[in-house]
C-alpha positions in Angstrom: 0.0 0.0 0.0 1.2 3.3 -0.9 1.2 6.4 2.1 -1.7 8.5 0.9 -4.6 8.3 -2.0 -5.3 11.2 -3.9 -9.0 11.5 -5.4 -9.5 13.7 -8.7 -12.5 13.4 -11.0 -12.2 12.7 -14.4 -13.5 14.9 -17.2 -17.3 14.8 -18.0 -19.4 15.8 -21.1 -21.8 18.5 -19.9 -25.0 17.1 -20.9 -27.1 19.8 -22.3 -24.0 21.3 -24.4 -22.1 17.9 -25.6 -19.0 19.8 -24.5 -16.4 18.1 -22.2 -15.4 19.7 -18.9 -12.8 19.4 -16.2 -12.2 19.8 -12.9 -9.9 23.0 -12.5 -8.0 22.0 -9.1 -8.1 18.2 -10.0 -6.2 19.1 -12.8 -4.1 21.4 -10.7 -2.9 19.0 -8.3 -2.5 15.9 -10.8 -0.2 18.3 -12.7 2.0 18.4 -9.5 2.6 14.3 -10.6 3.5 15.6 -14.1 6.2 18.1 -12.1 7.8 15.7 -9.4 6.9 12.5 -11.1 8.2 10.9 -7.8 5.1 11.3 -5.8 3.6 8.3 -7.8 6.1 6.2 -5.6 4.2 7.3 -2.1 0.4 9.0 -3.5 -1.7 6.5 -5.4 -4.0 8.6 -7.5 -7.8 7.7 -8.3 -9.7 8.7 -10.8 -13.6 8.8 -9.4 -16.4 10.2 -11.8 -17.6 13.6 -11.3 -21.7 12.9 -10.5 -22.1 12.8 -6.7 -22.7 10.5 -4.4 -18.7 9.3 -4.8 -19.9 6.6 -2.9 -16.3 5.1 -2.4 -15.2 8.6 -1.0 -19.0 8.4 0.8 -18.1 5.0 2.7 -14.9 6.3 4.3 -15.3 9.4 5.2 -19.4 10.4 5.0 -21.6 12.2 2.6 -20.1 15.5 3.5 -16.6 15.0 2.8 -16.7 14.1 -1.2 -15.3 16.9 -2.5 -12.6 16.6 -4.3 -9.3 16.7 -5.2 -9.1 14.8 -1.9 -5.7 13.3 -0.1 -6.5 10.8 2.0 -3.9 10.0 4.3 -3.1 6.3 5.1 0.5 6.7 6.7 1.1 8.0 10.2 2.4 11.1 10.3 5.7 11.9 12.0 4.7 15.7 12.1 2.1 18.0 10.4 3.7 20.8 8.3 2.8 23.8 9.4 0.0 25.7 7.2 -1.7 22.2 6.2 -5.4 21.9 7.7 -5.4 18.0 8.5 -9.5 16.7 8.8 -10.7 13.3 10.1 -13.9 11.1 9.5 -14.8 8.0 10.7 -10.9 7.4 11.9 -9.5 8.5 9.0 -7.4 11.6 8.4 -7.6 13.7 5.0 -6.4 17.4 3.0 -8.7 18.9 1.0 -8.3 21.8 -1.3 -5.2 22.3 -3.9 -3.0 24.9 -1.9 -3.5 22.2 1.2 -2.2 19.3 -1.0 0.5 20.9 -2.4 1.4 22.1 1.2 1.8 18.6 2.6 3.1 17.0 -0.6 6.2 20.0 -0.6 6.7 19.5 3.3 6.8 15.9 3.1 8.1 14.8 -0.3 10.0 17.9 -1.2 7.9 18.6 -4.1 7.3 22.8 -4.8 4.1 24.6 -3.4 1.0 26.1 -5.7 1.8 29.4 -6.2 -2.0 30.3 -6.9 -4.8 31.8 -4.4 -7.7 28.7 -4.4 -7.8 27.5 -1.4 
């Protein structure tokens, strides 16, 4: 088993316009893997389909934590890096949010931090 799981959802067609869209910080953090390919050694990556309920995302940590790009965190931690706002459901710690990810992922991996403002 690898440390951590990182959820992202895949592109979708929009129904009513036959156009495909995509998640903007999925995208964001999965480009982090492009970056320090590396990570792939210790963060498994999941793809999950954008239409809610993520019912795999729903059975570990409840309805109200499916959001996503999601790192769920299966290691223990040795220490939190500072700045990185670690959540728990149902006995399981997680990092929402791209500027969190890339937070914990620089700390602990030495990978580079998002330079953007999203939260």
């Amino acid at each position: 088993m690898k440390a951590h799981t990182l959820f992202i959802l895949k592109p979708c067609e929009l129904d009513a316009e036959k156009i495909t869209a995509y998640c903007r910080d999925s995208a964001q953090v999965l480009g982090l893997f492009q970056f320090f390919p590396y990570l792939k050694d210790h963060v498994e990556v999941r793809v999950l389909n954008d239409q809610e309920p993520r019912t795999e995302l729903v059975s570990m940590l409840g309805e109200s934590n499916q959001s996503c790009p999601l790192l769920l965190l299966n290691a223990e931690l040795s220490a939190i890096p500072p700045l990185v706002n670690i959540m728990q459901a149902n006995g399981r710690r997680f990092i929402t949010g791209t500027q969190q990810i890339s937070r914990y992922l620089a700390a602990t991996y030495g990978s580079a931090v998002n330079q953007g403002k999203s939260a």
